[in-house]
C-alpha positions in Angstrom: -0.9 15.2 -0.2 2.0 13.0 1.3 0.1 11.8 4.1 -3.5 10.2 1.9 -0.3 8.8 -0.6 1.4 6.8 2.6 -2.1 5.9 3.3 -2.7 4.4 0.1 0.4 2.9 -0.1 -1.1 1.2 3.4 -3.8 0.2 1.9 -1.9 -1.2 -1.4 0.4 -3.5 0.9 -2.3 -4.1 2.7 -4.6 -6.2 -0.1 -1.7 -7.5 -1.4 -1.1 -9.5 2.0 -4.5 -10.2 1.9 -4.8 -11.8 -1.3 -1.3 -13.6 -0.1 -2.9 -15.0 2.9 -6.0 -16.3 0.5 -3.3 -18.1 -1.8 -2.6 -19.6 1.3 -5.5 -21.1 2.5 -7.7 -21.1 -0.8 -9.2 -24.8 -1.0 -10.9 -25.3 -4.6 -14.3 -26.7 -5.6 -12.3 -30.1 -6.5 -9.5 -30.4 -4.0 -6.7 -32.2 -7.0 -7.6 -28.1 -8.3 -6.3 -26.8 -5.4 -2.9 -26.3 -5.8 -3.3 -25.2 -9.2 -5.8 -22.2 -8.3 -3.1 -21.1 -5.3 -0.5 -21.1 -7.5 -3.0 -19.1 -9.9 -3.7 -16.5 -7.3 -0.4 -15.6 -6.1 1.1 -15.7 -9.4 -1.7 -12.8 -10.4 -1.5 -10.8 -7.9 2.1 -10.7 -8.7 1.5 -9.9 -12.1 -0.9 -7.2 -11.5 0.6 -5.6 -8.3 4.0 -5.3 -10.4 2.5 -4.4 -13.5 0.7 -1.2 -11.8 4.0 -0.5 -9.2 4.9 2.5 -11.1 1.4 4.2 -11.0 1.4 7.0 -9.6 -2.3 8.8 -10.5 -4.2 8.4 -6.8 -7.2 7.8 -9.7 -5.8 5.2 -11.0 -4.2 3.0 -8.1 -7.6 3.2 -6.3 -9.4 1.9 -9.3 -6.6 -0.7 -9.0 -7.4 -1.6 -5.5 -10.9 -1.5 -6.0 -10.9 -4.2 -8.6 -8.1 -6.4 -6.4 -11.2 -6.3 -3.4 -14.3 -6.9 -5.7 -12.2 -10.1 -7.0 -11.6 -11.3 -3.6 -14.9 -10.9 -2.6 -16.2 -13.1 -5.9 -14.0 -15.3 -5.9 -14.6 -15.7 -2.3 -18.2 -16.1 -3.2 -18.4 -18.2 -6.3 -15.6 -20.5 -5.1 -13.2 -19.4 -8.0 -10.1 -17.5 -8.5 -10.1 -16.9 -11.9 -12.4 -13.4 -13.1 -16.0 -14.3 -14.4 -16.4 -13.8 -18.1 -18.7 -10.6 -18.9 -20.7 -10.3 -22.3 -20.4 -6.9 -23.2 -22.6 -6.3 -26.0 -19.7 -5.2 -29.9 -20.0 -1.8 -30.9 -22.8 -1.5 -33.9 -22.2 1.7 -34.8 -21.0 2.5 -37.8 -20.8 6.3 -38.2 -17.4 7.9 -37.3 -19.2 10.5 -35.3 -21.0 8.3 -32.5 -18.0 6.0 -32.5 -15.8 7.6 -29.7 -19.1 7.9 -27.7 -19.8 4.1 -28.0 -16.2 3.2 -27.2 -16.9 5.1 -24.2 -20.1 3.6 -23.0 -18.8 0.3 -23.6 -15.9 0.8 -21.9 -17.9 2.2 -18.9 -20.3 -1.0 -19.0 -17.4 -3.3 -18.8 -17.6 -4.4 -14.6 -14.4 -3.5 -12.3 -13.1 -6.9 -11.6 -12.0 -7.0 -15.0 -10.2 -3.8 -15.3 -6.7 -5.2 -15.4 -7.8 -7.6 -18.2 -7.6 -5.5 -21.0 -4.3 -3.6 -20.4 
């Protein structure tokens, strides 16, 4: 559907500025970290909004926009730019069998601000 594409394409420019305009006026937890954690957060979204500018799977590029919002919002909350570490328990099993299954679940444990972490 052309029309929910341009709108998601809306909605792409549209947190990129966003996170833009927090670069902007971001003030860190101890000010000499300031300029450090602005330059952090423009240089990732850059990163990230480049690395995922060829995706074209509407799955996909919401997942993407999804994660860029939930970071906002914690790092918003918390005070920090950078994504909070997450324990996700190793993968015990041992049998061939249960082992796609396991990959799976742990993958589906893993929380969405970290999404772009792994790839």
């Amino acid at each position: 559907n052309g029309n929910m594409a341009l709108d998601l394409s809306k909605e792409v420019v549209r947190v990129y500025r966003q996170i833009l305009r927090l670069s902007r006026t971001w003030q860190a937890l101890q000010q000499h970290d300031t300029p450090s954690e602005r330059r952090y957060i423009r240089e990732e979204a850059r990163r990230l909004f480049r690395k995922n500018m060829k995706l074209s799977d509407e799955k996909e590029i919401k997942l993407c926009l999804e994660e860029a919002k939930s970071r906002i919002e914690l790092a918003k909350h918390y005070q920090i730019p950078y994504p909070r570490p997450v324990n996700v328990a190793p993968n015990f099993v041992s049998s061939s069998k249960h082992q796609k299954g396991q990959i799976r679940r742990t993958e589906q444990s893993k929380p969405l601000y970290i999404h772009s972490q792994n790839t």
